[in-house]
C-alpha positions in Angstrom: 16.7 61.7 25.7 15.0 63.1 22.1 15.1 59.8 20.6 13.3 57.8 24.0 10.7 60.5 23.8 10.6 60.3 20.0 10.0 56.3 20.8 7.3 57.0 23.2 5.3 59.0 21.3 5.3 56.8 18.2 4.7 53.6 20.9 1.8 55.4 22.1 0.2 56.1 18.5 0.9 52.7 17.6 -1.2 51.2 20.9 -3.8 53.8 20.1 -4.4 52.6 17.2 -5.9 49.1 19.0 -8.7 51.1 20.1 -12.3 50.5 18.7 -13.3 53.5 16.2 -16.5 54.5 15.0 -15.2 55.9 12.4 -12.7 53.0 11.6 -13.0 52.3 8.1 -13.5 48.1 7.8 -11.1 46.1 5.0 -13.3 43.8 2.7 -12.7 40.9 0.7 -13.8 40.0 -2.8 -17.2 39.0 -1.7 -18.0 42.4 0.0 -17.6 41.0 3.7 -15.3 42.4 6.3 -12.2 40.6 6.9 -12.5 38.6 10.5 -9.5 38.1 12.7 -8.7 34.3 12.5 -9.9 33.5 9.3 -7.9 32.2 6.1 -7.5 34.8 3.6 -4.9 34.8 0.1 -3.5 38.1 -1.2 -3.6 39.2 -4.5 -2.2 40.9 -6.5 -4.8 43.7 -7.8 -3.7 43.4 -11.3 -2.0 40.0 -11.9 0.4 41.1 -15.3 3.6 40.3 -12.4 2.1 38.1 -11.1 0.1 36.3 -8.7 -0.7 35.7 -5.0 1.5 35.7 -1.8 3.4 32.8 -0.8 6.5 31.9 1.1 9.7 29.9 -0.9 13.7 29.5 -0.6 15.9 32.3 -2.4 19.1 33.0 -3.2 21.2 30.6 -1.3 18.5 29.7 1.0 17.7 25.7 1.3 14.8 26.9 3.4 11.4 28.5 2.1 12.0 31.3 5.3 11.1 34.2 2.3 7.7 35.9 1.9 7.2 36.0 -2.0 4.6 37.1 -4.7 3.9 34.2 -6.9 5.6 34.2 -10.5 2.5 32.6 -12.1 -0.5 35.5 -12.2 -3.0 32.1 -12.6 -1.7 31.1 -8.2 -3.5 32.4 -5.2 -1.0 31.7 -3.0 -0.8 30.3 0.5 -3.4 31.0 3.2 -2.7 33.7 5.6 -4.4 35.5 8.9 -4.9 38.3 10.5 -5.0 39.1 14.5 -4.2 42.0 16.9 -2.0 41.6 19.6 -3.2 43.3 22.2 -6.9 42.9 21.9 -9.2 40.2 21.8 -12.5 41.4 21.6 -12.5 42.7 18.2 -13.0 40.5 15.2 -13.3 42.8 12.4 -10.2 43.9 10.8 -10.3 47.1 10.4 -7.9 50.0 7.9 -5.1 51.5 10.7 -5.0 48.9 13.2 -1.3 47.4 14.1 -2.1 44.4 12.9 0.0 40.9 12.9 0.4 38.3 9.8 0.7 35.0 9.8 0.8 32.1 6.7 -1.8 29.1 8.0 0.7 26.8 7.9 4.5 26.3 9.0 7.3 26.2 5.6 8.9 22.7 6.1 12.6 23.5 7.2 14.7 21.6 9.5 15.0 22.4 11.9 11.9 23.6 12.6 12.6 25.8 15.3 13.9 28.2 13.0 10.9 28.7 10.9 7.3 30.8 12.2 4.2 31.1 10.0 4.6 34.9 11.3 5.6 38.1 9.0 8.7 39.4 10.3 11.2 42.0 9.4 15.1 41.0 8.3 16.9 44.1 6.6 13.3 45.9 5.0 12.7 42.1 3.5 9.3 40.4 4.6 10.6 36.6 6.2 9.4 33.9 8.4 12.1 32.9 10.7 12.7 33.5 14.7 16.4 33.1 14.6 17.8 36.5 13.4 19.0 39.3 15.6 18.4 41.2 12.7 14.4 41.2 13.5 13.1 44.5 13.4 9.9 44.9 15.9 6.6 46.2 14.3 3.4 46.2 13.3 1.5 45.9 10.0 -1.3 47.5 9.1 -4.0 48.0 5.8 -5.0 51.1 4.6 -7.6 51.3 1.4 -4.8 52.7 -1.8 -7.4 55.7 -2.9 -10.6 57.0 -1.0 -12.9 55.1 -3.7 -10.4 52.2 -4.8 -11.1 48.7 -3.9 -7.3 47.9 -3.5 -5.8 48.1 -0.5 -2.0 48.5 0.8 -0.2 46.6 3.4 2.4 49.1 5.7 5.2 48.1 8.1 6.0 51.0 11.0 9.1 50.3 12.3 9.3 50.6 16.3 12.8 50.8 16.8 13.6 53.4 13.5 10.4 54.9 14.1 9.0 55.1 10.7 6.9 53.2 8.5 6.8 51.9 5.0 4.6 50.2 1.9 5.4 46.4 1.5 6.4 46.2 -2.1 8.4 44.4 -4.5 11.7 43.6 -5.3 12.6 41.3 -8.4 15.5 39.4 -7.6 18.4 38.1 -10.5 16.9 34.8 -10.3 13.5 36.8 -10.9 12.2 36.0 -7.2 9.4 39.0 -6.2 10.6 39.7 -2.5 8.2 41.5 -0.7 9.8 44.4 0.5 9.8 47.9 2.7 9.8 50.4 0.5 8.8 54.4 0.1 5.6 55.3 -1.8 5.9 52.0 -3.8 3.3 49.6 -3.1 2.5 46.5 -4.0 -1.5 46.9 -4.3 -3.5 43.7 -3.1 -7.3 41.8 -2.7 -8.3 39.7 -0.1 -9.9 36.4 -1.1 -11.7 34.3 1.6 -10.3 30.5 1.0 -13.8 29.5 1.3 -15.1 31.6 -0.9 -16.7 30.1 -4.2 -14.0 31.8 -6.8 -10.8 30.4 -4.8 
């Protein structure tokens, strides 16, 4: 009975969250404009040292790109993602603290195809694109700014069925692959670049 209610409350919040602010704080790109739901956007890394933008490829034993990665080179921008809410349709500014979903613009090439998504998902606290597992864990992501007067931001997972959330960060595999990651207090801090924008 604790837990359900625990679940209901941290539901609620979650949906809240979907509500139009005016005191919302907006996420901007690298050009000073507000994000807009449905447009093409890379990540970046805020300092590039690591390495570069965010893009999905096979590790491990994988023959399938089906893992979300950070880019080894700190020259790439990575693969085009967007943003969208999915329970509302009238607002098109993306905004810090709204559950927010992630998608890559275009599908990895696996076969079958069935078992890839161009949606973030959840797999044991590592970010993948597949819609196979049982292993899926159901959530939202959302962007908050890292400092009051910092122009990087964080992305943040919250867990529905754990209830919790966490930063996405990075984990550096043996084969050097930079997973992103759930982790505590250890983000990975990121821009967002329009693709259309003059410097991508």
């Amino acid at each position: 009975m604790k837990n359900t209610a625990l679940f209901t409350i941290f539901l609620l919040l979650a949906f809240t969250s979907y509500l139009p602010s005016a005191t919302a704080a907006s996420v901007y790109d690298t050009d000073g404009n507000i994000l807009q739901k449905g447009r093409t956007y890379f990540v970046l890394a805020a300092t590039r040292e690591n390495g570069g933008g965010i893009e999905f490829a096979a590790t491990g034993n994988d023959t399938c790109p089906l893992t979300v990665v950070q880019s080894p080179s700190g020259d790439s921008i990575g693969f085009p993602i967007r943003f969208s809410y999915p329970f509302i349709e009238t607002l098109d500014d993306i905004l810090e603290g709204f559950g927010l979903e992630i998608r890559f613009a275009y599908r990895p090439p696996c076969s079958p195809s069935s078992i890839a998504t161009t949606k973030w998902t959840i797999v044991n606290d590592a970010v993948k694109l597949t819609k196979t597992s049982s292993s899926i864990i159901p959530g939202f992501f959302y962007i908050w700014r890292a400092s009051p007067n910092s122009e990087d931001y964080k992305l943040e997972f919250c867990d529905l069925d754990n209830i919790k959330c966490g930063d996405v960060g990075i984990h550096t595999d043996d084969d050097g692959s930079r997973r992103l990651v759930i982790t505590q207090n250890d983000p990975l801090l990121v821009h967002f670049q329009n693709t259309r924008s003059s410097s991508a």
